[in-house]
C-alpha positions as CSV (number, residue, x, y, z in Angstrom):
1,X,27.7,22.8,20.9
2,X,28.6,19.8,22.4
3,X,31.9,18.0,21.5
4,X,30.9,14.9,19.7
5,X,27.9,17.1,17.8
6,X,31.3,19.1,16.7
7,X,33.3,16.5,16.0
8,X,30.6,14.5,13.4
9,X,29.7,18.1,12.0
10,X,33.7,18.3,11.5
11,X,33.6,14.9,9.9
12,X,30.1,14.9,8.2
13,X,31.9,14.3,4.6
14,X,33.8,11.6,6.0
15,X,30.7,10.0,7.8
16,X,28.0,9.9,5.2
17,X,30.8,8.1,3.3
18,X,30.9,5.2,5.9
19,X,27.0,5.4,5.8
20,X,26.5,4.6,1.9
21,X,29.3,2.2,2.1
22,X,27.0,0.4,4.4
23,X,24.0,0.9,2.5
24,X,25.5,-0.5,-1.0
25,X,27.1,-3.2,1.8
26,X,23.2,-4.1,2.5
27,X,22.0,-3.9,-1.4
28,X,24.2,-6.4,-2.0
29,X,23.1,-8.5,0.0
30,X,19.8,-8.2,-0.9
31,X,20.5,-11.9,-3.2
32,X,20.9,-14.0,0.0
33,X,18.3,-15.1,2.5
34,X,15.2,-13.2,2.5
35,X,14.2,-13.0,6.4
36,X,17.6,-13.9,8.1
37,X,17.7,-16.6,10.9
38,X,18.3,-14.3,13.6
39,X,15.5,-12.0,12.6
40,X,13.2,-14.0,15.1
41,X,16.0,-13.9,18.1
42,X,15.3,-11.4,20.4
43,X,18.1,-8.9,21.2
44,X,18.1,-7.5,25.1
45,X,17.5,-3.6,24.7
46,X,20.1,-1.8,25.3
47,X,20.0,1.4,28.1
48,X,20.3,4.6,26.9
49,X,24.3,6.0,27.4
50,X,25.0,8.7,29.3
51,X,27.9,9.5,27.2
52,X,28.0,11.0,23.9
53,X,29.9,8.9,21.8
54,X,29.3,10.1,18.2
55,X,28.2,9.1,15.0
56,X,31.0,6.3,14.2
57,X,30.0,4.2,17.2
58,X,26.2,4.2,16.7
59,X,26.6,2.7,13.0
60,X,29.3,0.6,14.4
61,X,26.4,-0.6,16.9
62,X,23.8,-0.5,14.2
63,X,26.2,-2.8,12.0
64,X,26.6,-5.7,14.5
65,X,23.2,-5.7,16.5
66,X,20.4,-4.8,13.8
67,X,21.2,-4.4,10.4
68,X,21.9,-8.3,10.4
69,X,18.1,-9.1,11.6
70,X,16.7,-6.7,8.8
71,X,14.8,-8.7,6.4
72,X,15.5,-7.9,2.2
73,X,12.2,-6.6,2.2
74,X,13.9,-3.9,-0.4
75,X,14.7,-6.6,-2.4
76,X,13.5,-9.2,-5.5
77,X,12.2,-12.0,-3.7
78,X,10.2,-10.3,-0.9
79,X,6.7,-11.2,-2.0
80,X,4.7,-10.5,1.4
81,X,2.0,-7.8,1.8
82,X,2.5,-5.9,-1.0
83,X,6.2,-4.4,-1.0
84,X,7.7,-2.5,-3.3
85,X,11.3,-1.7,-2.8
86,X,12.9,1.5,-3.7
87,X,14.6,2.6,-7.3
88,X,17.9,4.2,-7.5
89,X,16.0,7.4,-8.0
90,X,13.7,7.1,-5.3
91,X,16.5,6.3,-3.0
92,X,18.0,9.3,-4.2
93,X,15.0,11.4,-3.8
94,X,14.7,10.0,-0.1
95,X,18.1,11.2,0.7
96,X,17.6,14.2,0.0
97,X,14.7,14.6,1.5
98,X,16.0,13.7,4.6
99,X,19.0,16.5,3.8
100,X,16.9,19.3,3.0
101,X,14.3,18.6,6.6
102,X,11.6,20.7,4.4
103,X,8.0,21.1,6.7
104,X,6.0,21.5,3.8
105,X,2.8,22.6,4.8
106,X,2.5,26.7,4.6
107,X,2.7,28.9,1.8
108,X,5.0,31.1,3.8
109,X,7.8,28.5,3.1
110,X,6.7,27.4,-0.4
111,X,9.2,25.3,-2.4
112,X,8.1,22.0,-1.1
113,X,4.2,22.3,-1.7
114,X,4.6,23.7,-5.0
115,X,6.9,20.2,-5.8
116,X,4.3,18.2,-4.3
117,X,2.0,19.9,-6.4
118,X,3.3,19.2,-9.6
119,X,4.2,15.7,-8.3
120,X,0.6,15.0,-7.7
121,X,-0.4,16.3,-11.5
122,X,1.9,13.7,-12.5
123,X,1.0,10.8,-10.6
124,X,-2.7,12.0,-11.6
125,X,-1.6,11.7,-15.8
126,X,-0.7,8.3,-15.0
127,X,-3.6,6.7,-13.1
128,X,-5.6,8.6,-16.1
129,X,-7.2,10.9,-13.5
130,X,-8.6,14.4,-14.8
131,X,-7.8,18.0,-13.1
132,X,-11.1,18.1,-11.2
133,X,-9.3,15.6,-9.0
134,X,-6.8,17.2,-6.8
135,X,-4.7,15.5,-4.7
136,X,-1.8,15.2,-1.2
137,X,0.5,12.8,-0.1
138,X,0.0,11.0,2.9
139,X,1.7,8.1,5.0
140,X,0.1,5.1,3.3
141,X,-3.2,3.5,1.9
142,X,-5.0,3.3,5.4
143,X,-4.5,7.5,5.9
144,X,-5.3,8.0,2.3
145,X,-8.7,5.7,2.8
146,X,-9.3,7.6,5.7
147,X,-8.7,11.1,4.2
148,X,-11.0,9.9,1.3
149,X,-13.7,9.0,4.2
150,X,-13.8,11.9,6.0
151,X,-14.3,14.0,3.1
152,X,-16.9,11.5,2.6
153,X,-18.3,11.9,6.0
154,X,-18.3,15.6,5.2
155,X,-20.6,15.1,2.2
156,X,-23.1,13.5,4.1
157,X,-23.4,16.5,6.4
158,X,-23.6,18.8,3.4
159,X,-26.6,16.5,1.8
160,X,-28.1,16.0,5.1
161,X,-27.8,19.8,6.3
162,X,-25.6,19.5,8.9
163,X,-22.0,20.4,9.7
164,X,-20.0,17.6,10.5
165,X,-16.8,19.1,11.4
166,X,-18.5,21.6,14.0
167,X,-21.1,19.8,15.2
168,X,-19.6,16.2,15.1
169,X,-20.7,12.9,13.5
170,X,-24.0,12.4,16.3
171,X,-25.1,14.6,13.8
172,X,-25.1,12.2,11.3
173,X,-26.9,9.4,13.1
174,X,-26.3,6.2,11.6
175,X,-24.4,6.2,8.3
176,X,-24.5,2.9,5.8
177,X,-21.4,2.3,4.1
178,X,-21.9,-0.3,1.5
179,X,-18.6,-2.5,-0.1
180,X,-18.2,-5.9,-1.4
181,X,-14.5,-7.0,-0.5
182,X,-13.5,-4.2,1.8
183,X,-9.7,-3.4,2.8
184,X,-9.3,-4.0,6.8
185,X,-8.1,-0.4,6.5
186,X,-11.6,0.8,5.7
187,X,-13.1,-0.8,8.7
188,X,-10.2,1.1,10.8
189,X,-11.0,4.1,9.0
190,X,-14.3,4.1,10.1
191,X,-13.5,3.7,13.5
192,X,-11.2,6.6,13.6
193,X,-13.9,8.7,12.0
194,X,-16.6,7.8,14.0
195,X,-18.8,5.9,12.0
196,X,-18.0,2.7,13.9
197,X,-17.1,-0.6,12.0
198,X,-20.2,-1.8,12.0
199,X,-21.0,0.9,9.7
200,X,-19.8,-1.0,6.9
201,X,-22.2,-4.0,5.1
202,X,-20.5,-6.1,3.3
203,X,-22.6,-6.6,0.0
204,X,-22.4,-10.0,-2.0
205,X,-19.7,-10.2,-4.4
206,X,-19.7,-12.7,-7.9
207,X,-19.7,-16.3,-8.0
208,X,-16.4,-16.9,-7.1
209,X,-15.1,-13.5,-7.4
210,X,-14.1,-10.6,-5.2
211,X,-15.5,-7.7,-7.4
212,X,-19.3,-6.6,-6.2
213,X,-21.9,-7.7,-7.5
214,X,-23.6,-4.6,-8.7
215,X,-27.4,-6.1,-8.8
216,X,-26.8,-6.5,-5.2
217,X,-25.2,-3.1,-4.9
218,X,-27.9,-1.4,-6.1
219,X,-30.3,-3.6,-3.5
220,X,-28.7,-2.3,-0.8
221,X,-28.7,1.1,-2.2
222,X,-32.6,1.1,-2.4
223,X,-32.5,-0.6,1.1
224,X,-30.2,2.1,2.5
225,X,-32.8,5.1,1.1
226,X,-31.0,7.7,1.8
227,X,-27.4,9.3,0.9
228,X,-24.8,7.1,2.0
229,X,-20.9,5.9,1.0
230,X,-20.1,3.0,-1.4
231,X,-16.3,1.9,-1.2
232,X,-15.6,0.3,-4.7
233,X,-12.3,-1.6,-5.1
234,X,-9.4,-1.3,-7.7
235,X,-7.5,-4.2,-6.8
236,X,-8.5,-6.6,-4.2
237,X,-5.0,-7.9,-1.8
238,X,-6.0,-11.5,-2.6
239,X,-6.8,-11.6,-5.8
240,X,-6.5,-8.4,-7.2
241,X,-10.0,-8.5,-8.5
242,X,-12.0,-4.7,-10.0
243,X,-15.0,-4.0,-9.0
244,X,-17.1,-2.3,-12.4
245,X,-16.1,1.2,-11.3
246,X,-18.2,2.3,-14.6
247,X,-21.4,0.8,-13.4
248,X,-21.1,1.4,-10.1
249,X,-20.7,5.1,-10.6
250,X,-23.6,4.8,-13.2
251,X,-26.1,3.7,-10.3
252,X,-25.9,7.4,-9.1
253,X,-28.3,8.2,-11.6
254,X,-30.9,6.9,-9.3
255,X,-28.9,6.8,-5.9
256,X,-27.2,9.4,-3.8
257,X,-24.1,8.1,-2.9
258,X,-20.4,8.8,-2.5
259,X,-18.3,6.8,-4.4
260,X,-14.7,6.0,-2.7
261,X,-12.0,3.8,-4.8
262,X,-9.4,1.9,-3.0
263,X,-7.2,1.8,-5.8
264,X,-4.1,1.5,-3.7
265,X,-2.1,-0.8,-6.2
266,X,-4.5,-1.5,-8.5
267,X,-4.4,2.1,-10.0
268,X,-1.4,1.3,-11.5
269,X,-2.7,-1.4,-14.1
270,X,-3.8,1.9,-15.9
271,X,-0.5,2.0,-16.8
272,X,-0.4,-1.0,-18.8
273,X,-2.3,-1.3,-22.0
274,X,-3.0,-4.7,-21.7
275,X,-4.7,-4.2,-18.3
276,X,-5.9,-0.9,-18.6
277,X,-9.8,-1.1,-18.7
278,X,-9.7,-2.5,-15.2
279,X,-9.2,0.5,-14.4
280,X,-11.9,2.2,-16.8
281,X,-14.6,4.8,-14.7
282,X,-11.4,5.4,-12.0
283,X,-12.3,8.9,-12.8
284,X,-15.8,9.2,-12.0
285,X,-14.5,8.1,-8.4
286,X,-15.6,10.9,-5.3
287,X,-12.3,9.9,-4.2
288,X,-9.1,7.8,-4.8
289,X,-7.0,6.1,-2.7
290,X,-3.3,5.0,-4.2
291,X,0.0,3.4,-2.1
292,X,2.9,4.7,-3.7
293,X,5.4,2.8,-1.1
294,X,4.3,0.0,-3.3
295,X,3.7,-0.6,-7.2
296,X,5.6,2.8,-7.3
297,X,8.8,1.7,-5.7
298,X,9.1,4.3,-2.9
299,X,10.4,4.2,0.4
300,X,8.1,3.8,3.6
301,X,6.1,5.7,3.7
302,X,3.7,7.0,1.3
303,X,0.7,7.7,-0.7
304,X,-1.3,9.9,-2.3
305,X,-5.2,10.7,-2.2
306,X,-7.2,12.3,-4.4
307,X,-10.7,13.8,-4.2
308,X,-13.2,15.9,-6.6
309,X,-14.4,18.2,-3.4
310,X,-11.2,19.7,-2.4
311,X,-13.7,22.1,-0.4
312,X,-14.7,19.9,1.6
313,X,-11.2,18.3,2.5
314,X,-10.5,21.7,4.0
315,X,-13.7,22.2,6.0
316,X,-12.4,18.7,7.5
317,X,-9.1,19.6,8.0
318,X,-8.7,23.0,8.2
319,X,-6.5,24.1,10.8
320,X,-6.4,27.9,12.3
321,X,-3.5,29.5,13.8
322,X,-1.3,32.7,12.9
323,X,1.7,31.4,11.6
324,X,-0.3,28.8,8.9
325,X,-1.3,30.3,5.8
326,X,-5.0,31.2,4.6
327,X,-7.1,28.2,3.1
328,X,-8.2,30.4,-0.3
329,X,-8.7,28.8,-3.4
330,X,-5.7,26.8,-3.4
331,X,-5.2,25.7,0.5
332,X,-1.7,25.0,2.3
333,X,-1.3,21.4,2.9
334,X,-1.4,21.6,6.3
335,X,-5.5,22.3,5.9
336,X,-5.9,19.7,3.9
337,X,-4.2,15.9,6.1
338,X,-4.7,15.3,9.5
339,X,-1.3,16.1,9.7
340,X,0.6,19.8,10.6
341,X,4.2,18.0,10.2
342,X,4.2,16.8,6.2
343,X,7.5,15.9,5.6
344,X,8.8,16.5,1.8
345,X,7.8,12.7,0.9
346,X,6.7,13.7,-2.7
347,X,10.9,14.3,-3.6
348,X,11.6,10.5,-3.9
349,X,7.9,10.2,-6.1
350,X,9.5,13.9,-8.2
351,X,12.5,11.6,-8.7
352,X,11.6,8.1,-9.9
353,X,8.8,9.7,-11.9
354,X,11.2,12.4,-13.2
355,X,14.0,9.5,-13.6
356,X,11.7,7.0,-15.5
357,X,8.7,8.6,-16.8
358,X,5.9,7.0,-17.8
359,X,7.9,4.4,-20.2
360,X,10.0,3.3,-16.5
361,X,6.8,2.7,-14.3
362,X,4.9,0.5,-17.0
363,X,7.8,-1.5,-17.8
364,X,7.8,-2.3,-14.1
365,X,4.5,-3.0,-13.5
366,X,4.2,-5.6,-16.4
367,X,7.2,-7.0,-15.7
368,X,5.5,-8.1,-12.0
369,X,2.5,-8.9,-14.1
370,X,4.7,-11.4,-16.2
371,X,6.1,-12.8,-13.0
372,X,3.4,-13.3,-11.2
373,X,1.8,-15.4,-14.3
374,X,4.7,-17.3,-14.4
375,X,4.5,-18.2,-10.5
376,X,0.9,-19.1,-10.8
377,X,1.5,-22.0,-13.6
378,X,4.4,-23.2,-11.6
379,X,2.1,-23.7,-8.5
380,X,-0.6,-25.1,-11.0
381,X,2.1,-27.3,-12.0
382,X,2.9,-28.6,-8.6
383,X,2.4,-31.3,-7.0
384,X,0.3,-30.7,-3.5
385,X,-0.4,-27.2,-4.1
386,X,-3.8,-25.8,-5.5
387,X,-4.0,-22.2,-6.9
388,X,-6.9,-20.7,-5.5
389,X,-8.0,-17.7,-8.1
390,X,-6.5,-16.7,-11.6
391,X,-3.8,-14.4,-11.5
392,X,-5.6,-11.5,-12.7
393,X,-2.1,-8.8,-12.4
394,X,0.1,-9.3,-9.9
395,X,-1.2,-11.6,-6.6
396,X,-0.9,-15.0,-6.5
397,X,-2.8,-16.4,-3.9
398,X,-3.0,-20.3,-3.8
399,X,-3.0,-23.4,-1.1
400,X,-2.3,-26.6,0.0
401,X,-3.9,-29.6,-1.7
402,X,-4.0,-31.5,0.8
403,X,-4.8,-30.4,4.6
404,X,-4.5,-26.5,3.7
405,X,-4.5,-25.5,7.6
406,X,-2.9,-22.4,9.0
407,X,0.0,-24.6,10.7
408,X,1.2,-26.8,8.0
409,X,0.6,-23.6,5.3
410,X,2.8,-21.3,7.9
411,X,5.4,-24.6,7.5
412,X,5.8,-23.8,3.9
413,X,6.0,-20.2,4.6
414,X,8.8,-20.9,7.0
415,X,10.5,-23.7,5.2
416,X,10.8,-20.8,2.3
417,X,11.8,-18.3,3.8
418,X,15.1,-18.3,3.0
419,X,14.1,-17.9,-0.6
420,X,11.4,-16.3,-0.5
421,X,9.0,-14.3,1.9
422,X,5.0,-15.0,1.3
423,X,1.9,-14.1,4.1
424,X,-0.7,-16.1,4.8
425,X,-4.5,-15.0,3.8
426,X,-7.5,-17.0,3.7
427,X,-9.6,-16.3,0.4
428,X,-13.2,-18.0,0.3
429,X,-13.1,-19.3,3.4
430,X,-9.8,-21.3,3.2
431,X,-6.4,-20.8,4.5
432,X,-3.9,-19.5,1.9
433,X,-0.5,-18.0,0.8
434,X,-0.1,-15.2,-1.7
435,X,2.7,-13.7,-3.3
436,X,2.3,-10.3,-4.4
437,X,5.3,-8.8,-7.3
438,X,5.5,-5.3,-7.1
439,X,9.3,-4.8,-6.6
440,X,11.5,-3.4,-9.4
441,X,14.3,-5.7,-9.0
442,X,12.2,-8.8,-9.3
443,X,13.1,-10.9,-12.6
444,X,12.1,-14.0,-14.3
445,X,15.4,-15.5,-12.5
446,X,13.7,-14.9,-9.2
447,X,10.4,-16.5,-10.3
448,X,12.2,-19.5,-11.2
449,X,13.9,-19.2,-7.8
450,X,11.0,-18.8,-6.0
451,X,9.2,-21.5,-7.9
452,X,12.0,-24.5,-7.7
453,X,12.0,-23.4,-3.8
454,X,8.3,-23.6,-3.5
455,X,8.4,-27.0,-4.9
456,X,11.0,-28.4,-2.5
457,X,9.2,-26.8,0.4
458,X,6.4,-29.0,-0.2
459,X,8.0,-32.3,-1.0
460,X,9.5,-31.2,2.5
461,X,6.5,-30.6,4.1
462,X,4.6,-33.9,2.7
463,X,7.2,-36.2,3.7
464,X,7.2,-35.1,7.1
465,X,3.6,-35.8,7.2
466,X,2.0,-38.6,9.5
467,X,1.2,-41.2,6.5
468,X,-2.4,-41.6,7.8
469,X,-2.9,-37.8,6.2
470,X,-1.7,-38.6,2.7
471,X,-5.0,-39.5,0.8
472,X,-7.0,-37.0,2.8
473,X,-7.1,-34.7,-0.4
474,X,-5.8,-34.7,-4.1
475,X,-5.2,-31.5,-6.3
476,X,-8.3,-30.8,-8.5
């Protein structure tokens, strides 16, 4: 063994000390500026050294040249995307994870894919899913859409009488794939599966809404005559709008589709009575997509899909060699991802569920539901800034009054950055911000952080404004 690897094995007590000494040194300091100033400075890479200098110097490295650009994306203010951070329990969970190195993929080596099993049952209770849905983890919402898809793509081939994962998807020809506000990760999705983006037509939506209009759904179902995919959504990323799940899946009485729910935050409004029905016909879903790296507050990365033909997941992904385990009635993980390395990522799920239970996980999601209200009447209540959509759970997505372009709206963004992190979007059309709440930590303190910094952000931005531009729009 080579010295140093001797020397940090000798020390590893001692070590992992200094390492969560630095982590609780880097939670604390999730209060102060949300994307730090030198995040956006460049450092010069550094060449690989020839000698081994051990543990202690790489997080002494780590300390002075990255940790400092890290943005507190773990923490309460971090409103970009859709982030969630990561619960004591979770953190926990992840740890150990990382301690215990389990491959869990074979029967041969069972612990882990019996944990991930009963995680899955869990997570399935709460999104109110039944047992003829059965589910794995995955990286993140864009592999679980894609999992859900090519089990999809599968069906086709079984109601068209061919065998797609033999014969390959020319022996589909052209498949329709029919959504009204589709994720950009469904459009990827069907790239990497081979039914091309242009595979997707984007159906008309409500007036004003994101959710499908289901008149026009079933247009283009007649139109399509013949089996096809529809891609419902639970939870649209600007404006967290539902598609009717119910009467979607309802349509199937006189169309042959597969139904496919991008539920990847949205699922979790199940979990709150007051919010619940958005979520009504979830069940009657083909197959579910849900993030867990956000509403659930685990650590990059993870998800979890869910499907009603487990069957035909395997026939996808099945995967023969020797040392794997049989596919049988209940397959090895490994036969059922794209992936042969599945690293124990349901623990840190085990543990926050197991830590919190269902009471934890609702009290979190309505608490982001109660901040985000509160953020969207603090934009309607500001001068120069228009909110775009009601806040319909937990996005608020609004814009500019006046001059909403990409520049002066990535201004703000920058100006508040300190603060508060926000992306830009554009929703009907316009250029837009949106803050999505979907971290644990976040409080009503931070929304009235957030807000009185939103609100000096934009007295900043107007006064630096040519005066020629000031009547060119006034709040509605």
């Amino acid at each position: 063994m080579h010295p140093a690897l001797a020397a940090d094995l000798d020390q590893l007590p001692a070590l992992l000390e200094e390492t969560r000494q630095r982590a609780v040194a880097f939670l604390a300091g999730l209060d102060g500026p949300v994307i730090p100033q030198q995040s956006d400075r460049p450092t010069p890479a550094q060449p690989l050294h020839e000698d081994a200098e051990g543990l202690r110097a790489a997080l002494a490295e780590f300390g002075e040249r990255w940790q400092p650009r890290l943005s507190a994306s773990a923490g309460p203010r971090y409103f970009g995307f859709v982030t969630g951070g990561t619960t004591p329990a979770a953190l926990a969970g992840d740890w150990l994870t990382s301690t215990a190195d389990q491959n869990s993929n074979s029967s041969l080596d069972p612990a882990g894919q019996h944990l991930e099993r009963e995680t899955v049952g869990w997570l399935r209770e709460l999104f109110g899913l039944s047992p003829a849905h059965s589910g794995t983890f995955v990286s993140g919402a864009t592999m679980s859409n894609t999992v859900g898809l090519a089990v999809a793509r599968e069906w086709l081939g079984e109601r068209l009488g061919v065998d797609v994962a033999e014969d390959g998807v020319a022996a589909l020809g052209r498949v329709p794939v029919l959504s009204g506000s589709a994720h950009s990760s469904v459009s990827k999705a069907l790239s990497v599966l081979g039914l091309g983006r242009r595979a997707l037509t984007t159906v008309p939506t409500l007036p004003g809404r994101e959710a499908v209009d289901v008149a026009a759904l079933e247009g283009a179902l007649a139109e399509a005559g013949g089996p096809c995919i529809v891609v419902a959504n639970a939870g649209t990323v600007n404006t967290v709008d539902f598609d009717d799940l119910r009467a979607i899946a309802g349509l199937r009485e006189r169309y042959d589709f597969w139904l496919h729910v991008d539920a990847a935050f949205g699922a979790f409004a199940a979990l709150s009575p007051e919010h619940a029905e958005l979520t009504a016909g979830l069940d009657l879903a083909d197959s579910v997509c849900v993030d867990l790296h956000k509403w659930l507050n685990v650590p990059y990365d993870s998800a979890v899909q869910f499907t009603r033909r487990r069957d035909l997941q395997a026939r996808v992904f099945q995967n023969a060699a020797a040392y794997l385990g049989p596919i049988g009635e209940h397959p090895d993980l490994v036969h059922l991802t794209p992936e042969n390395s599945h690293r124990l990522r349901a623990l840190a799920a085990w543990f926050t569920l197991r830590a919190y239970g269902r009471a934890g996980q609702r009290e979190i999601v309505e608490r982001c539901v109660t901040g985000a209200r509160a953020l969207g009447e603090a934009v309607n209540a500001t001068d120069g800034l228009r909110l775009l959509a009601p806040v319909r759970l937990n996005v608020v997505c609004f814009t500019l009054a006046a001059d909403p372009t990409p520049e002066r709206l990535a201004a703000l963004a920058a100006e508040l950055s300190d603060e508060a992190f926000l992306t830009p979007t554009r929703y009907a059309g316009r250029p837009a911000l949106r803050a999505a709440f979907s971290n644990w930590r976040t409080t009503d303190r931070d929304v009235r952080r957030t807000a009185a910094a939103l609100a000096d952000a934009v007295r900043k931005l107007a006064s630096n404004r040519p005066a020629t531009d000031s009547t060119s729009a006034s709040r509605p």
